[in-house]
C-alpha positions in Angstrom: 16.6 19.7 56.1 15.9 20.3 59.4 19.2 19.4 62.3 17.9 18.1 65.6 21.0 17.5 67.3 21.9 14.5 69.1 18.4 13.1 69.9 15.5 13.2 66.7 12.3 14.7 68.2 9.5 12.4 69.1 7.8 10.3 66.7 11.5 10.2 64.7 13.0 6.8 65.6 16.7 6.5 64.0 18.2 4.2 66.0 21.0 2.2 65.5 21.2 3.2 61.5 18.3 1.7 60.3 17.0 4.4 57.7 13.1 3.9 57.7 12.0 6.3 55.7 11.1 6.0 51.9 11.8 8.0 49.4 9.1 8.6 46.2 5.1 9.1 46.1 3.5 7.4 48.9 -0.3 6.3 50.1 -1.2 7.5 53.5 -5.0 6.5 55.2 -6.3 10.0 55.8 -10.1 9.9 57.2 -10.7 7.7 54.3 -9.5 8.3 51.4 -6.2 8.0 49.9 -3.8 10.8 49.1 -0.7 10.6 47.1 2.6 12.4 48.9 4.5 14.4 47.2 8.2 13.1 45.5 11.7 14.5 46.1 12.2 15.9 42.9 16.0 16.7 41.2 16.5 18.9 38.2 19.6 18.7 36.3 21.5 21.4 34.7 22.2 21.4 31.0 26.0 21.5 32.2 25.4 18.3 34.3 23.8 16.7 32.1 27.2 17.3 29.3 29.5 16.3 32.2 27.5 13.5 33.0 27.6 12.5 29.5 31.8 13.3 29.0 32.0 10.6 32.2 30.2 8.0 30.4 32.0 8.5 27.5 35.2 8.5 29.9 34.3 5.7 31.7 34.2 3.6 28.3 38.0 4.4 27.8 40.1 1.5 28.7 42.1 1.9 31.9 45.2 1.1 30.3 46.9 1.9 26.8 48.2 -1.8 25.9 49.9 -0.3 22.6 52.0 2.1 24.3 52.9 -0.6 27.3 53.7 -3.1 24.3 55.4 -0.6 22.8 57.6 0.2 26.2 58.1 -3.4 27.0 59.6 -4.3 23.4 62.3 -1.3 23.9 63.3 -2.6 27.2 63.5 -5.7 25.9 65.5 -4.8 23.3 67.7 -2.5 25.1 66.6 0.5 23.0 64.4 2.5 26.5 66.1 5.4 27.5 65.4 8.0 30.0 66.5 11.5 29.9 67.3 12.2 33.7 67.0 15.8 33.8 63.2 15.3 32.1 62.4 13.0 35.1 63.7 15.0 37.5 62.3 18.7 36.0 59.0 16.7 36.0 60.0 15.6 40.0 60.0 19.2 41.0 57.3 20.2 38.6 55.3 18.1 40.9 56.2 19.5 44.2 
């Protein structure tokens, strides 16, 4: 990765966003014949690869537990919730 600054050097034209490059193999005329470019080329770890697996399997979890929020909303309901203050508030300071 090469930094230019504030202004790209000649020929480089990034104005106003507009990405115009391409990523992957690409033709080019040269006296011709054509020539394949080389590709931008990523290896992954064995370790990313296992974390990007644990995410997928993660991300297939629902968001939320609707058995335990049943299970909450009945003992409101019924008047049988309780909360133990000093549990909320160890867990208060716990968290500063």
């Amino acid at each position: 990765m090469k930094i230019y600054g504030n202004k790209p050097p000649e020929g480089l034209d990034r104005s106003a966003g507009a990405d115009k490059t391409t990523r992957g193999p690409q033709k080019t005329q040269t006296s011709g014949t054509d020539k394949l470019q080389a590709a931008d080329k990523v290896d992954i770890s064995g370790q990313g690869k296992e974390i990007a697996d644990i995410m997928a399997s993660v991300n297939q979890l629902p968001d939320v537990r609707t058995d335990k929020v049943n299970q909450v909303r009945q003992a409101i309901e019924s008047g049988s919730y309780s909360v133990d203050p000093s549990k909320v508030a160890q867990k208060i300071l716990r968290e500063i």
